[in-house]
N, C-alpha and C positions, 0 to 999 in steps of 0.2 A: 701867667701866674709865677715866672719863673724857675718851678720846678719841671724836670724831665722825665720822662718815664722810658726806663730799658726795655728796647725791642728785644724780643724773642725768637731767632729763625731757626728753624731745621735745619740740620747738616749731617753730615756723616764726617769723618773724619777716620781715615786707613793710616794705621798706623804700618811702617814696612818692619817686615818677616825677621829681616834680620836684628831688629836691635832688641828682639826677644832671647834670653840665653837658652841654649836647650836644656832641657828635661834631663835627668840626675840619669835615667835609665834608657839615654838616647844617643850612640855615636854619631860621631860629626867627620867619621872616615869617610871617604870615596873608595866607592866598588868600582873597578871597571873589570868587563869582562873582554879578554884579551883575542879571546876567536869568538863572535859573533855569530859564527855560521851552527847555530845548534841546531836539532831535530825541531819539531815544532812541539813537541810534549816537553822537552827539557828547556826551551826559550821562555815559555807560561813558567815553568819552576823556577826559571833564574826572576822572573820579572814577576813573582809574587811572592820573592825569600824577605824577610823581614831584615835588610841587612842596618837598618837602626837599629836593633836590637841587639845588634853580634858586640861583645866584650873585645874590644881591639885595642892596643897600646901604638898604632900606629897613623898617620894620618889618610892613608891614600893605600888600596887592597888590589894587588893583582890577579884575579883569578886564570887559572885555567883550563879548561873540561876538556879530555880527550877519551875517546874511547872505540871500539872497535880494533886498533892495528896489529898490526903483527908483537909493536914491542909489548902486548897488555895478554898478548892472547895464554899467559899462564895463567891469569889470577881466574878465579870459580866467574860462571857465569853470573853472577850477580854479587862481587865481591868487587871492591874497592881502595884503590890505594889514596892516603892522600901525603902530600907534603908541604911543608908550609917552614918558610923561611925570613927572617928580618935583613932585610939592606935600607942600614939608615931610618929614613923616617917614612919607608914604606916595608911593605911587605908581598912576598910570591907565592901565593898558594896553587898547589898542580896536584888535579884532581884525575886520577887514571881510571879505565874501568875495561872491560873486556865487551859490555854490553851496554845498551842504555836504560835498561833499567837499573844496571850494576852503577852507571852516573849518576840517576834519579837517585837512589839510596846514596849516596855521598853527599848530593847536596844536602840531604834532609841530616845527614851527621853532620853535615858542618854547622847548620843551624844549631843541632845543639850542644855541639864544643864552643859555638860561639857565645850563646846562653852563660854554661859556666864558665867563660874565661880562659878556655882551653888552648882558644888559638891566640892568646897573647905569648904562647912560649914556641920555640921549633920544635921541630917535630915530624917522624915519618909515622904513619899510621897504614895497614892494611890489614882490613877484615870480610867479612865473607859470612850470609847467616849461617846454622850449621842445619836447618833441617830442609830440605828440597821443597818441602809444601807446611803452607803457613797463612793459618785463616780462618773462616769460622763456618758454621752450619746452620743454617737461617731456615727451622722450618715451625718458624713464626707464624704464619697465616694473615689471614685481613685484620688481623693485631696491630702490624706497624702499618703505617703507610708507605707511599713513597719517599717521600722527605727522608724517611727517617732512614730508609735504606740505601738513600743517595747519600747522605752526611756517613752514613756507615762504612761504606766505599772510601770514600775520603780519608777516615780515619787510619783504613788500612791502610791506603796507598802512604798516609805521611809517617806510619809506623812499621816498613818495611814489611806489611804482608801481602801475601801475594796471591791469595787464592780464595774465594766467595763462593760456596755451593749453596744455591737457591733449590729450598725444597716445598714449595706450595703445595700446603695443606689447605682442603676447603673455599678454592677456589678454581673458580671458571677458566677453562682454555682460553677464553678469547679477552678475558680479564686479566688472565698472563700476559699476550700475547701486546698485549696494550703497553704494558710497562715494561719488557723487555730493553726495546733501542734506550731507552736515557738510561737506563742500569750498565747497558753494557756500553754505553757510552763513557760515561763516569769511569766504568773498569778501566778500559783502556786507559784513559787519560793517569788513572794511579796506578800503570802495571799493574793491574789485580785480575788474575785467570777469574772469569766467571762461569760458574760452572751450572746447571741447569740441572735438575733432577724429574723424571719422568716415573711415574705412579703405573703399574702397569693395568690395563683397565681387564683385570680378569675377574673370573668365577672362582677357578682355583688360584692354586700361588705361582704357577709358572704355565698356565692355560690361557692366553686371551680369550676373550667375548668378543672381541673384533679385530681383526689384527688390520685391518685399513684403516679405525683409530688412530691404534696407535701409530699408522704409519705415517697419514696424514699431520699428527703432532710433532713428528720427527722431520719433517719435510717447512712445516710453520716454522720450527726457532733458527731451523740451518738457512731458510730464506732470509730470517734476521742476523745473520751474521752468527747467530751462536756456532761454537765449533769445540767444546765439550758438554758432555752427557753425563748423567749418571739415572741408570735405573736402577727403582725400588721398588723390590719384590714383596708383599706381605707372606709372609709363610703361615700356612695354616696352624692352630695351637695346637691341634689332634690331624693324626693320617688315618684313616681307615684302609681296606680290601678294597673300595670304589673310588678311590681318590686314584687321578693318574698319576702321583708322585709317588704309588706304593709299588706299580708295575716295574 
């Protein structure tokens, strides 16, 4: 008939990565990190810091994390120096610490001096929190679940706190005893002291009803690794002549 008809095939067609420009809110620096050899909690912080997102005026970013030696052993245990310097079209940033949780909180301030644009200028920084214990009191009940108390963990460890006392209200020993290991899992991995709270199971306020309970309770979370405590006493609202707390 002499006309033709256009075939039609599938294909794909991959376009490469690079002749995309980046995103207005994305550096195009290079991180290296100059000692490798980190603990394995500060290796996960260095290889999930968001270093696209750091505010940098240079091409190419030296890091470097030390901590523990003799030259750091002034600064507070959990305080942090950093320094950060421009040569040419890169930059040296030297990250000091006394501890590694004291590194762990650096890197998470450099994330956000990187945020504002901080580290585009030099600069020596060293700070230190001021309160020794720092965190909150979770005697929430079968209210949250676990999720929400593992994302909670999280929160603290990326906001320099360092301390969780878990106080289960309204629930079962061995309902505790269940979700333990990933909490205190979590903790660890955000420096966050986890701290455990123990109901004492009496009649009066400082009388057990059984005191192999409670010892058996105490023998359960230290088998899970817990290694602080805190007991809670109810006090009675009235004492009387027959209470042992009047003797």
């Amino acid at each position: 008939s002499g006309r033709f008809e256009i075939e039609i095939r599938p294909s794909i067609h991959t376009a490469p990565l690079r002749s995309f420009a980046p995103r207005s809110d994305q550096s195009i620096a290079v991180w290296e990190l100059t000692d490798a050899k980190l603990p394995p909690r500060l290796a996960r912080r260095w290889a999930d810091f968001p270093w696209w997102r750091i505010r940098i005026d240079v091409d190419q970013v030296r890091l470097t994390v030390r901590f523990g030696g003799k030259e750091w052993a002034s600064l507070p245990p959990e305080g942090y120096r950093i320094r950060n310097r421009r040569r040419g079209a890169s930059r040296t940033i030297e990250l000091s610490a006394a501890t590694e949780r004291g590194a762990a909180y650096g890197l998470t301030r450099l994330e956000e001096m990187g945020h504002r644009g901080d580290l585009t200028k030099d600069g020596d920084w060293s700070e230190a929190p001021e309160l020794s214990m720092r965190g909150v009191l979770d005697d929430v009940g079968p209210a949250w679940s676990q999720r929400v108390r593992l994302d909670l963990l999280a929160f603290l460890g990326q906001h320099r706190l360092n301390f969780y006392a878990l106080a289960p209200v309204g629930e079962s020993t061995e309902s505790l005893l269940d979700r333990i290991p990933s909490l205190l899992s979590t903790a660890r991995e955000q420096f966050v002291t986890l701290a455990v709270a123990i109901h004492s199971p009496a009649k009066t306020a400082l009388v057990p009803a059984d005191r192999a309970e409670w010892e058996s309770r105490l023998r359960a979370l230290t088998r899970l690794g817990v290694d602080h405590l805190l007991f809670v006493v109810d006090a009675p609202a009235t004492l009387s002549l027959e209470s042992p707390l009047a003797e």
